[in-house]
C-alpha positions as CSV (number, residue, x, y, z in Angstrom):
1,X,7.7,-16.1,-2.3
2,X,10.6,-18.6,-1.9
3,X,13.2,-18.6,-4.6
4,X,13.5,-22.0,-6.3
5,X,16.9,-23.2,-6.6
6,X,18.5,-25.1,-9.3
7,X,18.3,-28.7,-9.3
8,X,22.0,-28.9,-9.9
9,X,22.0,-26.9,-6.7
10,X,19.7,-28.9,-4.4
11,X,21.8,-32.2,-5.8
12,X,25.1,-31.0,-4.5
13,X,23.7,-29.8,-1.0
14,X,22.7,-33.1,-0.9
15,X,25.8,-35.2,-1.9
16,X,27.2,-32.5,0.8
17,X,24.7,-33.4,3.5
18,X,25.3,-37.4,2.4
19,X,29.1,-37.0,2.8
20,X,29.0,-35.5,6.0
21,X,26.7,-38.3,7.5
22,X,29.3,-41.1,5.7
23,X,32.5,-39.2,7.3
24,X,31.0,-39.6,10.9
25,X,29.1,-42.6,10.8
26,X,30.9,-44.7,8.8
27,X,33.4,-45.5,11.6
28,X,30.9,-46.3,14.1
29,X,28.7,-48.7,11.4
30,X,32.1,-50.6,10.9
31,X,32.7,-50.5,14.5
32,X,29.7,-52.3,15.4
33,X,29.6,-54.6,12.5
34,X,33.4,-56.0,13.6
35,X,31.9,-56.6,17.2
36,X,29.3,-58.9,15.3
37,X,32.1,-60.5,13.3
38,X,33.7,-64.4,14.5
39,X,36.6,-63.8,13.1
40,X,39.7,-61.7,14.8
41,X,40.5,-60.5,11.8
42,X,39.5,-57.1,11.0
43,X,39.8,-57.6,7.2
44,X,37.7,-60.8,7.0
45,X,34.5,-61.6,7.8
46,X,34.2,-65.1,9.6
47,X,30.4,-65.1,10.4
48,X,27.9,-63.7,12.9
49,X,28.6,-64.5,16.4
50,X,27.8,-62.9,20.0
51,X,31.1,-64.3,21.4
52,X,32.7,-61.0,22.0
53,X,29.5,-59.9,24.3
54,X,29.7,-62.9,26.4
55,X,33.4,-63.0,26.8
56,X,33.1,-59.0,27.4
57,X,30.8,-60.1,30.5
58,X,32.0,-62.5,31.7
59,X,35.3,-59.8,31.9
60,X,35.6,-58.7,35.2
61,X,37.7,-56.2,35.3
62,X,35.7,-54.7,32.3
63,X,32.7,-54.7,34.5
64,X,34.5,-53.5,37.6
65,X,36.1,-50.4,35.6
66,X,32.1,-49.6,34.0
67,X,30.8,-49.9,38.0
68,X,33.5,-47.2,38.6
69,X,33.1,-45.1,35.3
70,X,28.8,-44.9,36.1
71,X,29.2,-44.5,39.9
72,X,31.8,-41.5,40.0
73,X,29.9,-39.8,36.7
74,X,26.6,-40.0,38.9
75,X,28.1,-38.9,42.2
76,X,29.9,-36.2,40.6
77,X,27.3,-34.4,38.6
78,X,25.5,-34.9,41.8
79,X,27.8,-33.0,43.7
80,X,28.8,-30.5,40.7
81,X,25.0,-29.7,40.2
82,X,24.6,-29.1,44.0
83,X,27.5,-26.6,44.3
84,X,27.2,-25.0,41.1
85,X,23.3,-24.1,42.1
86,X,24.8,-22.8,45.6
87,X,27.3,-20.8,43.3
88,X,24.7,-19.3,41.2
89,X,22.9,-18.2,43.9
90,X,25.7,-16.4,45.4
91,X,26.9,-14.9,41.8
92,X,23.1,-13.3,41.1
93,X,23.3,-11.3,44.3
94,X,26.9,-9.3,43.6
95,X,27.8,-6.7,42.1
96,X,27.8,-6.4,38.7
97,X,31.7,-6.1,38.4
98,X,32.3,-9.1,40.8
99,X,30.2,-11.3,38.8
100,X,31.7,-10.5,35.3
101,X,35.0,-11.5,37.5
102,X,33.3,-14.3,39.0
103,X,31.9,-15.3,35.9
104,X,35.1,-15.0,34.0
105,X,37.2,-17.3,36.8
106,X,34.5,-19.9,36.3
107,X,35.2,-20.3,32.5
108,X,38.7,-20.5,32.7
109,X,38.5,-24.3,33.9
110,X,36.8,-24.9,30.4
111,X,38.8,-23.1,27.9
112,X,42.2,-24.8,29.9
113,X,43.6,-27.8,28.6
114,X,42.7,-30.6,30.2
115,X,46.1,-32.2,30.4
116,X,47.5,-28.4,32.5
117,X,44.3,-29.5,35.0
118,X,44.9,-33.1,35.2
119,X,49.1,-31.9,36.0
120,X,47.7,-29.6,38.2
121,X,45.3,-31.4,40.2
122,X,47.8,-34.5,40.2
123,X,50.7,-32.3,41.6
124,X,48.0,-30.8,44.5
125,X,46.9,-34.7,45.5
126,X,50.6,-35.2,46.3
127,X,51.4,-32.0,48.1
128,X,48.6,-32.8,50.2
129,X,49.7,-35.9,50.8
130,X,46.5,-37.2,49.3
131,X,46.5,-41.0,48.1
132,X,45.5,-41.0,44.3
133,X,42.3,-43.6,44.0
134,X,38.4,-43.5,43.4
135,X,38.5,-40.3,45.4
136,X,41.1,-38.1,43.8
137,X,38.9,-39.3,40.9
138,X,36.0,-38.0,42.4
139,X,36.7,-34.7,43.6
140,X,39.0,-33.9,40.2
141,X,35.7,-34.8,38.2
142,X,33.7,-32.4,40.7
143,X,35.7,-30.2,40.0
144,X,35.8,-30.0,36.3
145,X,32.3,-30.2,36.5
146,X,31.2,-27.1,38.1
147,X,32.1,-24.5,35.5
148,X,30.1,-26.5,33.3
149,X,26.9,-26.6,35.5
150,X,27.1,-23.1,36.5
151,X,27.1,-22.3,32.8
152,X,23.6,-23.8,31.8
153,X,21.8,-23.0,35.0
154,X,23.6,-19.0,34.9
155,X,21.1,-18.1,32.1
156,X,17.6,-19.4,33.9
157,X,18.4,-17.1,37.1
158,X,18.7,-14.3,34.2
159,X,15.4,-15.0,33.1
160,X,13.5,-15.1,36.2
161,X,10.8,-12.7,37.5
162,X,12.3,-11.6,40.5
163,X,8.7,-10.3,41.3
164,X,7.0,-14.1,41.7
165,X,9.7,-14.5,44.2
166,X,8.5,-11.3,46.6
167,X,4.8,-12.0,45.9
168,X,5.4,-15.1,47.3
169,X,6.8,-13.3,50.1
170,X,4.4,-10.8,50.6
171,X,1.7,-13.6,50.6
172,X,3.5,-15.3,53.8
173,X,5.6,-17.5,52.3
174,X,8.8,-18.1,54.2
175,X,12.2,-17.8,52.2
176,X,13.1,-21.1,51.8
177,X,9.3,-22.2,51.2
178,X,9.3,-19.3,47.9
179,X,12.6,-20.9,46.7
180,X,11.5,-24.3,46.5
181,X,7.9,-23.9,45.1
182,X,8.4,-20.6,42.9
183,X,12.4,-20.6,42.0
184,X,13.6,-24.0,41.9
185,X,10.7,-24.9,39.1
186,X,11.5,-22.3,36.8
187,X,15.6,-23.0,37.2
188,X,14.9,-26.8,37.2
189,X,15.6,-26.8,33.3
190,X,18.6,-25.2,33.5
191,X,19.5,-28.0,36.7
192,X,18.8,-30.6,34.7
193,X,20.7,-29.5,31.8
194,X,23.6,-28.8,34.1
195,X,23.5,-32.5,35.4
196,X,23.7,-34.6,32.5
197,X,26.1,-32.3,31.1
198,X,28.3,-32.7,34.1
199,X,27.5,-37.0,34.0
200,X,28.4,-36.8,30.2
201,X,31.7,-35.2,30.8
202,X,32.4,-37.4,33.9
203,X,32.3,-40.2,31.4
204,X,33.5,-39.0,29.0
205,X,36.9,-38.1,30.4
206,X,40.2,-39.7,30.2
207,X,43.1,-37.0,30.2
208,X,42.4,-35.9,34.0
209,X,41.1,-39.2,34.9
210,X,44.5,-40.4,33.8
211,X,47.1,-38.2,36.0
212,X,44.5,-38.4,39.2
213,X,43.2,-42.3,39.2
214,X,46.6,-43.9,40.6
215,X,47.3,-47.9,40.8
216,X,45.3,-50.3,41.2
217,X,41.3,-49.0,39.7
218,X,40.5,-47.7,36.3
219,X,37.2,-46.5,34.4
220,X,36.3,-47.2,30.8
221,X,38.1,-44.7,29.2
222,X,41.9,-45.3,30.9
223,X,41.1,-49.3,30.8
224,X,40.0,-49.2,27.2
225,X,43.7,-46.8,26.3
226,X,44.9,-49.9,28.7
227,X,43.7,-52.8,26.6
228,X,44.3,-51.1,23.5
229,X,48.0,-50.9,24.1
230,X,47.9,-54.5,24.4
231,X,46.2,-55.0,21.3
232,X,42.7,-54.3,19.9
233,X,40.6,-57.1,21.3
234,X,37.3,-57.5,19.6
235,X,35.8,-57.3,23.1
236,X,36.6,-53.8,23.0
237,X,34.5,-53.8,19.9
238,X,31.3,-54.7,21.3
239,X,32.0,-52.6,24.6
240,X,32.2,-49.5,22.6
241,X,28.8,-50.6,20.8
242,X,27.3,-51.3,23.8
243,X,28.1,-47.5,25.1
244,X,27.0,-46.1,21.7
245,X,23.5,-48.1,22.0
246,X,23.4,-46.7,25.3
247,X,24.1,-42.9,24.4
248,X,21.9,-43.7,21.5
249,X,18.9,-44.6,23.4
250,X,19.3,-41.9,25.9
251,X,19.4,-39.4,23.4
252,X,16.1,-41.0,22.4
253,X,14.3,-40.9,25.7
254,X,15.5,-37.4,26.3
255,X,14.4,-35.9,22.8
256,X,11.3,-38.1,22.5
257,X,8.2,-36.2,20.6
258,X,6.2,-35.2,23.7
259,X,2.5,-34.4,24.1
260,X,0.3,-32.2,21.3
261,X,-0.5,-29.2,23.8
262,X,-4.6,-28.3,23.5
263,X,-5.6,-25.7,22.0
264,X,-6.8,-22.8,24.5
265,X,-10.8,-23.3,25.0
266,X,-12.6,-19.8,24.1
């Protein structure tokens, strides 16, 4: 039997719990009542009004910046997903000792700070002789990206059967035919994981983004720091409610209650 607690108890876990919910959405909640607000003063309220979401589309380089921001987050978990499987597959047939190595290599790029990476990356771009733009961009977000993506699909190659994959074998199938309809389904959680992990933290960035973008484009994150140095606008207000909306819903889609599995028929 469960021990009943106190009431005194229970109360304070849940001013805790309360208090916790206040310190991280409080900010967000005043956030997105001030993009609502008519007045550009933070301090008074002047009325509802939808003026900051018109004049933040009718913004150009606003929109050009999220065009930028949504195209190099999709092309680069594309790309990190694609070579981070190719990794995996190589890392599951070494040696143990090369892939604790292997492994270990891979995880440096996450524990370093992402300012030594964005330096780094910056300072290779102009050895090379590489112009910094939408590509630098590109393959600097690629390549944070990877580490990442081999980390959620490394534990679903632990778990297979290695066994479905010769049956399949031993049945006719050809090698690539086995991967694709016996392998690839049982990794493809682990895949998927990997890729919105990789589009989150292409978004998401701003440090690298910052030492690799050059003159003359931007995404959200470096042409919010932009603006902001300017001035808080209120436009930036209902940009950043529109992104939190958007995570918001996504979240929603992705954890949405799914189908009440039947019971097994006896």
């Amino acid at each position: 039997m469960t021990q009943r607690q106190h009431p005194a108890v229970r109360g304070v876990k849940k001013l805790y719990l309360a208090l916790i919910i206040v310190f991280l959405y409080a900010p967000i909640a005043v956030m997105i009542v001030q993009s609502f607000n008519q007045s550009r003063s933070r301090a008074r309220w002047g009325g509802f009004t939808l003026e900051w979401y018109q004049s933040l589309l009718e913004n150009e380089e606003i929109l050009r910046a999220l065009g930028n921001t949504l195209s190099i987050a999709a092309l680069s978990a594309l790309f990190s997903t694609l070579i981070g499987l190719i990794a995996c597959l190589a890392i599951v047939h070494m040696t143990k000792r090369a892939r604790t190595v292997l492994l270990g290599i891979a995880n440096i790029p996450m524990l370093n700070a992402e300012i030594v990476t964005g330096i780094s990356l910056m300072l290779l771009f102009l050895t090379l002789g590489i112009r910094m733009g939408y590509g630098t961009i590109l393959l600097s977000h690629i390549t944070f990206c990877i580490p990442y993506v081999i980390l959620s699909i490394m534990p679903r190659f632990q778990q297979l059967n290695a066994s479905n994959y010769e049956a399949a074998l031993d049945l006719g199938a050809s090698p690539p035919y086995a991967f694709f309809k016996v392998v690839l389904p049982d990794l493809m959680p682990g895949i998927v994981s990997g890729l919105l992990m990789a589009f989150t933290m292409s978004i998401d960035d701003f440090i690298i983004t910052h030492f690799t973008k050059g003159a003359g484009i931007d995404t959200l994150s470096t042409k919010i720091y932009t603006e902001v140095k300017k001035g808080i606008k209120p436009e930036m207000y209902a940009l950043s409610t529109l992104i939190f909306g958007a995570v918001l819903l996504l979240l929603m889609l992705v954890n949405r209650p799914g189908k009440k599995e039947k019971a097994p028929s006896r």
